[in-house]
TORKOL-4160 file (C-alpha; in steps of 0.2 Angstrom, whole numbers, padded with zeros to 4 digits, m for minus):
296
<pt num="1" X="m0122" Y="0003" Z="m0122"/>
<pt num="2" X="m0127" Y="m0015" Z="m0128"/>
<pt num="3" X="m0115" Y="m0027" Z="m0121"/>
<pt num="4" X="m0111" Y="m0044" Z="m0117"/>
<pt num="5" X="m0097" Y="m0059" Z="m0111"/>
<pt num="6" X="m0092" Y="m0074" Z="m0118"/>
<pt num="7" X="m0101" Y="m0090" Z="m0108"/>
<pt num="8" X="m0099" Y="m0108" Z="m0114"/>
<pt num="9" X="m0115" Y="m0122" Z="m0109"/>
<pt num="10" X="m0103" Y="m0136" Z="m0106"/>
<pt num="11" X="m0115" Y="m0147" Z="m0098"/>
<pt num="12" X="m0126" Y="m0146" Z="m0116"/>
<pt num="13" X="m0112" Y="m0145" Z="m0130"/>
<pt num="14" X="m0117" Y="m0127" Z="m0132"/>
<pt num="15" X="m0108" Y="m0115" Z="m0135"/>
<pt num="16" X="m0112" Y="m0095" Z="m0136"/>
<pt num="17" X="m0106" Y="m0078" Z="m0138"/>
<pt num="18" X="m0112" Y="m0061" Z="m0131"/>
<pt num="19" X="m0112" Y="m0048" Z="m0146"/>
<pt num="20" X="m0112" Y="m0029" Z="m0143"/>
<pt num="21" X="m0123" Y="m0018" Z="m0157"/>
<pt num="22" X="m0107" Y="m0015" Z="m0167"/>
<pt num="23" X="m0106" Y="m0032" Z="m0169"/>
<pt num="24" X="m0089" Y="m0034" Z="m0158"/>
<pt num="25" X="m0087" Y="m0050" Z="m0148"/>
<pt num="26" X="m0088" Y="m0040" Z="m0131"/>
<pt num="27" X="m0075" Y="m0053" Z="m0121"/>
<pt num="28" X="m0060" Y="m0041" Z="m0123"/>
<pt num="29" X="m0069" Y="m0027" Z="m0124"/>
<pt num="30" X="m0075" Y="m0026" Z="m0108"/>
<pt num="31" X="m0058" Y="m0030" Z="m0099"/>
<pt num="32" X="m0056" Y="m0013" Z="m0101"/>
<pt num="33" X="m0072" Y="m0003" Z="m0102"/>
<pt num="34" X="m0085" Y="m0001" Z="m0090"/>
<pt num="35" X="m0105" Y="m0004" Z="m0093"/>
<pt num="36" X="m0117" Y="0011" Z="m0086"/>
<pt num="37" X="m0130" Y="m0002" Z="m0095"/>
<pt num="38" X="m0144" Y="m0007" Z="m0082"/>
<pt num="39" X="m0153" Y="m0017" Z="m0095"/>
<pt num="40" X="m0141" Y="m0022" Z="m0110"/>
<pt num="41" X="m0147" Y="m0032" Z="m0124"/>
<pt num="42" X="m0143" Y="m0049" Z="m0127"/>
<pt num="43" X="m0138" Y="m0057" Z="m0143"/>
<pt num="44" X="m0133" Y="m0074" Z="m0142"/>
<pt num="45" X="m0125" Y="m0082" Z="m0158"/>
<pt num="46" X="m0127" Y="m0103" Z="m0153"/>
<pt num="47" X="m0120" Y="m0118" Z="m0163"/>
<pt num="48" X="m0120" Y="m0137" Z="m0158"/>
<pt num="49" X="m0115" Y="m0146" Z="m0171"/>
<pt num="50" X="m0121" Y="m0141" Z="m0190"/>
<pt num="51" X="m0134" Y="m0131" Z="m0180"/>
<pt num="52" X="m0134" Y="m0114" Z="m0177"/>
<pt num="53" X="m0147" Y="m0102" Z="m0171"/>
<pt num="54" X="m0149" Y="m0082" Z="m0165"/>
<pt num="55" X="m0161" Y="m0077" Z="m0151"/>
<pt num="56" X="m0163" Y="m0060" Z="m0142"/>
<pt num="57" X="m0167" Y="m0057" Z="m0126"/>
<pt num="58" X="m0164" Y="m0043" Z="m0111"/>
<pt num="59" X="m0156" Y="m0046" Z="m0096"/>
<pt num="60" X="m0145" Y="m0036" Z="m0084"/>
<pt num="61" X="m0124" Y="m0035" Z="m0086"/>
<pt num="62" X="m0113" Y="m0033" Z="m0070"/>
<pt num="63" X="m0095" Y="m0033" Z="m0072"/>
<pt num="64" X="m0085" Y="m0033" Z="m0057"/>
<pt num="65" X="m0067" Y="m0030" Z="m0062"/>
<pt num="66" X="m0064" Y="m0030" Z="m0045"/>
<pt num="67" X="m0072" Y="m0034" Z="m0028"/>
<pt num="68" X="m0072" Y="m0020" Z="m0014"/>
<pt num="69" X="m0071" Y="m0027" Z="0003"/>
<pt num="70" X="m0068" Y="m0019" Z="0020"/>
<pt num="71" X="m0048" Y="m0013" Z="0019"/>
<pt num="72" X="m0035" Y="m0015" Z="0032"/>
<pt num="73" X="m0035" Y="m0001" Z="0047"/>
<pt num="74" X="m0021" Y="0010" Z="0045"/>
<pt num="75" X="m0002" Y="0007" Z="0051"/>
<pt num="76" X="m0004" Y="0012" Z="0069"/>
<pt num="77" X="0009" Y="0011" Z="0085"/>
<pt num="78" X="0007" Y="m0009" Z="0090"/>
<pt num="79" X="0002" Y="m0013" Z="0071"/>
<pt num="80" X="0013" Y="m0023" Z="0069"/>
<pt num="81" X="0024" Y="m0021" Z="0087"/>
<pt num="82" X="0041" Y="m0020" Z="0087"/>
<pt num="83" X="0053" Y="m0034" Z="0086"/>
<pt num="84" X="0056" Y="m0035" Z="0103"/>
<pt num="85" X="0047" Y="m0024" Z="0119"/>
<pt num="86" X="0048" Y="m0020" Z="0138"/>
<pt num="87" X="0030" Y="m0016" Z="0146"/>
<pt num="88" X="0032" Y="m0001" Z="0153"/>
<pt num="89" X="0029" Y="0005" Z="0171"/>
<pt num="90" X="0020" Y="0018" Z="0178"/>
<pt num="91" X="0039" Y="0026" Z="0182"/>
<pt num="92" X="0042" Y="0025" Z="0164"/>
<pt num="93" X="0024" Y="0032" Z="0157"/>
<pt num="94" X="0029" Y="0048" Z="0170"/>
<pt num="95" X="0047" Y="0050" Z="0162"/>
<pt num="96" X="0038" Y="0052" Z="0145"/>
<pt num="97" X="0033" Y="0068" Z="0151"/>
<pt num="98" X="0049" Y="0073" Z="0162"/>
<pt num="99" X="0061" Y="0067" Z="0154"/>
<pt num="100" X="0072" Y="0052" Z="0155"/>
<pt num="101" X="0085" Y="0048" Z="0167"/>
<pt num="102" X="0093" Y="0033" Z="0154"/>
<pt num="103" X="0108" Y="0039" Z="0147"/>
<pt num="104" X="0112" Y="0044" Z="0129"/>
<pt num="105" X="0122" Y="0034" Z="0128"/>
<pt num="106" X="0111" Y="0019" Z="0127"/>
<pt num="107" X="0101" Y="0027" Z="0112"/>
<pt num="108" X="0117" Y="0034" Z="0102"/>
<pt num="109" X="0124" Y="0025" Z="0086"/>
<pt num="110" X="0115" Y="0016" Z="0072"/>
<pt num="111" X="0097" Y="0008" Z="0072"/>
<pt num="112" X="0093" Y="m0004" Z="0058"/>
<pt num="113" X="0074" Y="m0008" Z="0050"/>
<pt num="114" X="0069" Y="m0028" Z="0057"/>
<pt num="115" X="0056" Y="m0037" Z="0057"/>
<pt num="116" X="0037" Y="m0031" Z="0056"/>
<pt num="117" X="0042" Y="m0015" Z="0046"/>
<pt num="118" X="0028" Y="m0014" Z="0031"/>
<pt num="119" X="0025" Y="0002" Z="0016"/>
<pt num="120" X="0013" Y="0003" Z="0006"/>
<pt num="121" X="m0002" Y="0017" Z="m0001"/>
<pt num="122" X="m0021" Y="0019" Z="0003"/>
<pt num="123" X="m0032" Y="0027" Z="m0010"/>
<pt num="124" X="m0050" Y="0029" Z="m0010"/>
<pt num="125" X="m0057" Y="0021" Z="m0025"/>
<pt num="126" X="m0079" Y="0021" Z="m0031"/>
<pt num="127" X="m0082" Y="0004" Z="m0039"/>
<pt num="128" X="m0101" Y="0003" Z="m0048"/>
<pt num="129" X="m0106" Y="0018" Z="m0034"/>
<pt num="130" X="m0099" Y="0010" Z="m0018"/>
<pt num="131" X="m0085" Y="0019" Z="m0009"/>
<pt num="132" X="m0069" Y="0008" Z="m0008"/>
<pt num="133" X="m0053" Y="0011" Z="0001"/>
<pt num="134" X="m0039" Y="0001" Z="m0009"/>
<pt num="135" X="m0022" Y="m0004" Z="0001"/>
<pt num="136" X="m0007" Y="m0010" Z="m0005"/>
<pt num="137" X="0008" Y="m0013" Z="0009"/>
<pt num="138" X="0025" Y="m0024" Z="0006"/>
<pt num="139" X="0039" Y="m0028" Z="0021"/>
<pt num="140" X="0052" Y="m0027" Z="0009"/>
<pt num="141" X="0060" Y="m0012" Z="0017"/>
<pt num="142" X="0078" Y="m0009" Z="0023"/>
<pt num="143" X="0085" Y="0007" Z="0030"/>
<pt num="144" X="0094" Y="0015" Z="0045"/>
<pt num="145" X="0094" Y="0030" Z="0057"/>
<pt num="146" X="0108" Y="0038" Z="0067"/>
<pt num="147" X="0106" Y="0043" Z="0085"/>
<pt num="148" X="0117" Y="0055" Z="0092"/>
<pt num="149" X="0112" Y="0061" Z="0111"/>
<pt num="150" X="0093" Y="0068" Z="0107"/>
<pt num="151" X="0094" Y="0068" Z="0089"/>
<pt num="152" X="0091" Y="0059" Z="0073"/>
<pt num="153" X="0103" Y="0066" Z="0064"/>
<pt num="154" X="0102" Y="0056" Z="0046"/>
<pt num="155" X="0090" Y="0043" Z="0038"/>
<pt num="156" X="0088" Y="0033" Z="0024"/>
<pt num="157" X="0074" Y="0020" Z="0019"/>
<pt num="158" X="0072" Y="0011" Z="0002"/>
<pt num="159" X="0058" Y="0001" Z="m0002"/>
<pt num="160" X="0056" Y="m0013" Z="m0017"/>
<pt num="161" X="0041" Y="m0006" Z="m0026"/>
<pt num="162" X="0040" Y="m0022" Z="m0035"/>
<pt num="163" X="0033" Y="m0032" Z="m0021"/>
<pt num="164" X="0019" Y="m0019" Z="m0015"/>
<pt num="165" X="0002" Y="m0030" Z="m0016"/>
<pt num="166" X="m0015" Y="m0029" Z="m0011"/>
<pt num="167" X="m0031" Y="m0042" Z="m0012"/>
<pt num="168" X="m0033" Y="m0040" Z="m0028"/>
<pt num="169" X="m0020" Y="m0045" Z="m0039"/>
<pt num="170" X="m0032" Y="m0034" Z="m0053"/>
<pt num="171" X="m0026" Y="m0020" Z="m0046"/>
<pt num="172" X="m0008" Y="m0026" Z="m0044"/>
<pt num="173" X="m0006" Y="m0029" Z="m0060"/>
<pt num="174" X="m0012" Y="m0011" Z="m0065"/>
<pt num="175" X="m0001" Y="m0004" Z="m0049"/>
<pt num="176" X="0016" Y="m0012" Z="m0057"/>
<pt num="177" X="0012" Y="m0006" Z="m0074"/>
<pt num="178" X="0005" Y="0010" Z="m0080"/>
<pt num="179" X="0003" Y="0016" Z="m0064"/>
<pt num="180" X="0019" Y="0012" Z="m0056"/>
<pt num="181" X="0030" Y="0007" Z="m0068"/>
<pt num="182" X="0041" Y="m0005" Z="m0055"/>
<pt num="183" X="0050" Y="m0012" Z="m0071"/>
<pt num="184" X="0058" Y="0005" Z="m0074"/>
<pt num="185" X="0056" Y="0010" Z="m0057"/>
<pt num="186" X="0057" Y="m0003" Z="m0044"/>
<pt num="187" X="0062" Y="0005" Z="m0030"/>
<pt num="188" X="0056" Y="0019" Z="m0019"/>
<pt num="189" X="0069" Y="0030" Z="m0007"/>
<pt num="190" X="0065" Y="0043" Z="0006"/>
<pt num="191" X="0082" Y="0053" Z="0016"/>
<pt num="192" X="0080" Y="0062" Z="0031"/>
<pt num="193" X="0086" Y="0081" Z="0025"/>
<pt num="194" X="0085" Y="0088" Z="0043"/>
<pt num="195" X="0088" Y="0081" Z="0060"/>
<pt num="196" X="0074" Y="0075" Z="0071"/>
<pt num="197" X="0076" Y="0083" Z="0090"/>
<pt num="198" X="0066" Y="0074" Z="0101"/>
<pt num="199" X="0071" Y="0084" Z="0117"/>
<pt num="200" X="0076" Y="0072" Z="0130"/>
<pt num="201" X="0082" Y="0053" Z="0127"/>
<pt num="202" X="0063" Y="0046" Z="0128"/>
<pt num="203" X="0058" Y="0034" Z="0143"/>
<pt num="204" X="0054" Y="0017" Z="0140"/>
<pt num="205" X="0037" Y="0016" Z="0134"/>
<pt num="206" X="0037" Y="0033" Z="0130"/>
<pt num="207" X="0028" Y="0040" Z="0113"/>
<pt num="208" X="0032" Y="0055" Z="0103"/>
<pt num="209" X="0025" Y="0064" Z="0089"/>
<pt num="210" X="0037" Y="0073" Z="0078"/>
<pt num="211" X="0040" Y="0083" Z="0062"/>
<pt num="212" X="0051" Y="0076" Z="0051"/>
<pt num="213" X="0058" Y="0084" Z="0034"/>
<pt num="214" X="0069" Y="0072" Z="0019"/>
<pt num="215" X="0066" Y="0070" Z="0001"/>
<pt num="216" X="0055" Y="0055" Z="m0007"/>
<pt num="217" X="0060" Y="0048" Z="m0024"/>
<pt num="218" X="0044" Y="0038" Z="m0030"/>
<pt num="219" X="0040" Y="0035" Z="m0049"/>
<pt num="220" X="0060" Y="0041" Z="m0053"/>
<pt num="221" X="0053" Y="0059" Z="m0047"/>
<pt num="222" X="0061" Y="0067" Z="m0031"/>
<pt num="223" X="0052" Y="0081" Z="m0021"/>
<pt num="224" X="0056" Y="0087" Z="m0004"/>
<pt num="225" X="0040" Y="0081" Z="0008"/>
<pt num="226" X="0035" Y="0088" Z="0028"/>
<pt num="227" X="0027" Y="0074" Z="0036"/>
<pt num="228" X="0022" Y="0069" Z="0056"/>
<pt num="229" X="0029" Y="0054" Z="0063"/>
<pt num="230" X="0024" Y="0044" Z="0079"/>
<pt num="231" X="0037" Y="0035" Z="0088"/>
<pt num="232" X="0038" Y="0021" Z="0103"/>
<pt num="233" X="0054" Y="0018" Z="0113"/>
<pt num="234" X="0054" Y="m0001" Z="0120"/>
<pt num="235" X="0074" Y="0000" Z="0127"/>
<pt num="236" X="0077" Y="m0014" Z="0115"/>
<pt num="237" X="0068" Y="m0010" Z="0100"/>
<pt num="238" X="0061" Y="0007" Z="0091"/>
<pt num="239" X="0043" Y="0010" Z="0082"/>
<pt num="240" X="0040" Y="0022" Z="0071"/>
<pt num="241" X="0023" Y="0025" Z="0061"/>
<pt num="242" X="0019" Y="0040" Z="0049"/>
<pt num="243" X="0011" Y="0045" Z="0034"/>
<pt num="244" X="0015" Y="0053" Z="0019"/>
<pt num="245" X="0000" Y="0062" Z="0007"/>
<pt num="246" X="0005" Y="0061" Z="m0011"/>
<pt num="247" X="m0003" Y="0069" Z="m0025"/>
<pt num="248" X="m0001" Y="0060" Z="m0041"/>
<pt num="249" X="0003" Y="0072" Z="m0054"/>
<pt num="250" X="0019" Y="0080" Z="m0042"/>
<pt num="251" X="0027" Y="0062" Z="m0044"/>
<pt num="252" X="0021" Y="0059" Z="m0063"/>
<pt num="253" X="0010" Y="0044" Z="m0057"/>
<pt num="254" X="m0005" Y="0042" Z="m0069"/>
<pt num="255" X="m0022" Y="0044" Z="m0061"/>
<pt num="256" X="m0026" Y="0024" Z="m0054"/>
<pt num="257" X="m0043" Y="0025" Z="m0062"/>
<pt num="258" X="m0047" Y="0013" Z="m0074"/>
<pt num="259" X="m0065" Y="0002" Z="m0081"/>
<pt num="260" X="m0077" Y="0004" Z="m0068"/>
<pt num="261" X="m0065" Y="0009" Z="m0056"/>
<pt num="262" X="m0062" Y="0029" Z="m0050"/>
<pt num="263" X="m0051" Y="0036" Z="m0038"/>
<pt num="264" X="m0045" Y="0050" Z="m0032"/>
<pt num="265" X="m0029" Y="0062" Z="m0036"/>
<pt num="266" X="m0021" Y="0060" Z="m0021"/>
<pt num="267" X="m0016" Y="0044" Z="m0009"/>
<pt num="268" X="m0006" Y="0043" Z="0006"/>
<pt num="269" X="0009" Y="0031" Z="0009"/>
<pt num="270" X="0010" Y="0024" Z="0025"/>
<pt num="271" X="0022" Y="0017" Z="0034"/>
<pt num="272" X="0026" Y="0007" Z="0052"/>
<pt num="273" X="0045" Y="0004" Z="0054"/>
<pt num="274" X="0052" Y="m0007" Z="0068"/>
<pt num="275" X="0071" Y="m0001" Z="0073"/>
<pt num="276" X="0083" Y="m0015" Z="0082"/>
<pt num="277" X="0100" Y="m0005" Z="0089"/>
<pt num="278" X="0115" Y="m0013" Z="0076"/>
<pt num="279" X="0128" Y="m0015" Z="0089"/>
<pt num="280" X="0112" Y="m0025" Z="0099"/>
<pt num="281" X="0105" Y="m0031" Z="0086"/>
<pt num="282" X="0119" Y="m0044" Z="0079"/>
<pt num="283" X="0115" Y="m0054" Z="0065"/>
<pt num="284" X="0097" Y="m0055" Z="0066"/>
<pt num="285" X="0093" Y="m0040" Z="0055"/>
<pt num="286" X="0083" Y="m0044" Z="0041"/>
<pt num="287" X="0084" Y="m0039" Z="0025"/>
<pt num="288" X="0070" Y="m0044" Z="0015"/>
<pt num="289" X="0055" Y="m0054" Z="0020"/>
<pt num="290" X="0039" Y="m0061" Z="0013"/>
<pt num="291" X="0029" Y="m0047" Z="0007"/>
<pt num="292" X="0015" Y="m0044" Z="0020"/>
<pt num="293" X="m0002" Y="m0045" Z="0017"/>
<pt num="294" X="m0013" Y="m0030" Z="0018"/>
<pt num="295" X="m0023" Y="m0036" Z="0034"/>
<pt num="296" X="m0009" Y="m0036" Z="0045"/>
């Protein structure tokens, strides 16, 4: 495909225009399509002053719509920590695997999202040939869980969708609108449809990993989802990170491909939520921070 982009040569008073075969000023036209051209062709139509001119000439065309870079490493234990922590001791590390002697008591009631918890997606994206991982995360989370002895017994989350960015506000803007929708759909919900028995009321310290059932609402679609969650308990404070896979089409999301830019079908959404105890935690629950960048 013949192809070119507008450039201006300030510096000389002249000014030019890149010209595709069909004649098309090709400006706008590649905002939206992508060149498999190694060598395009040239036209430049020049004017300075009552002069104006034509020459042809071959030279190659890159468009980058966007950049690839290296991406964030997935939400992990630690990543970020939770809002407050106790090291443990090697009595504690032990009682992660016989149990507990602290009380129920201590972990019963309700424990509220704080500060450090981040959502957000990772997809694998191919821009001009080179793999891509693309991540967009957001601490704009709120949510609870209810302890009761060794259970989670209920869960809610919801997420403002709108927030959700990456590095490259590019692909932001496609995120929040055909993709996404966030005007139509600007937030995202997940319930906790079973409880969650971790055994034994966990050792400071202690990690487990879990299987957790609820339903997700994402894209105004809600589908029952199975997912694995890792969590830490500090005494004071409660991490939990986990992954959901998603698959486009079961949540009516259009394919993220777009220009030069492919993906795949599926994504994950990840997720690292820090939990402060309400009747501990006072007044210093937040609701609503700064959305976080993608290399926290």
């Amino acid at each position: 495909m013949l192809q070119g982009a507008l450039r201006s040569c300030c510096s000389h008073g002249w000014h030019s225009k890149r010209i595709g075969q069909d004649g098309r000023d090709l400006r706008r036209r590649n905002r939206d399509e992508s060149s498999d051209a190694e060598e395009p062709l040239e036209v430049v139509a020049c004017h300075r002053g009552g002069r104006r001119g034509a020459s042809l000439r071959w030279r190659p065309l890159r468009v980058h719509p966007l950049r690839a870079g290296k991406a964030p490493a997935p939400l992990t234990l630690g990543s970020p920590s939770p809002v407050a922590t106790t090291t443990a001791t090697a009595g504690a590390t032990a009682g992660a695997t016989t149990g507990s002697t602290d009380s129920g008591a201590a972990t019963d009631g309700t424990w509220r999202t704080s500060n450090g918890s981040v959502v957000g997606y990772r997809v694998k994206e191919v821009l001009f040939g080179q793999s891509n991982v693309a991540v967009g995360r957001t601490s704009q989370v709120t949510g609870s869980i209810v302890v009761t002895g060794t259970k989670v017994t209920a869960g809610t989350f919801t997420v403002d969708m709108t927030t959700v960015a990456s590095d490259e506000s590019r692909r932001d803007g496609q995120f929040n609108g055909r993709i996404m929708e966030t005007s139509t759909y600007p937030t995202a919900t997940l319930t906790l449809t079973s409880p969650i028995d971790f055994g034994t009321v966990p050792a400071k310290g202690a990690r487990r990993t879990l299987q957790a059932r609820g339903n997700l609402t994402l894209h105004g679609v809600t589908k029952a989802v199975v997912f694995n969650v890792t969590g830490e308990y500090s005494g004071s404070a409660v991490q939990v990170v986990g992954s959901i896979p998603i698959t486009f089409a079961d949540w009516n999301i259009q394919n993220p491909s777009f220009g030069a830019v492919t993906t795949e079908d599926h994504g994950v959404l990840e997720f690292s939520l820090n939990f402060a105890h309400a009747c501990r935690a006072g007044f210093g629950l937040r609701h609503g921070s700064p959305p976080v960048h993608p290399s926290v």
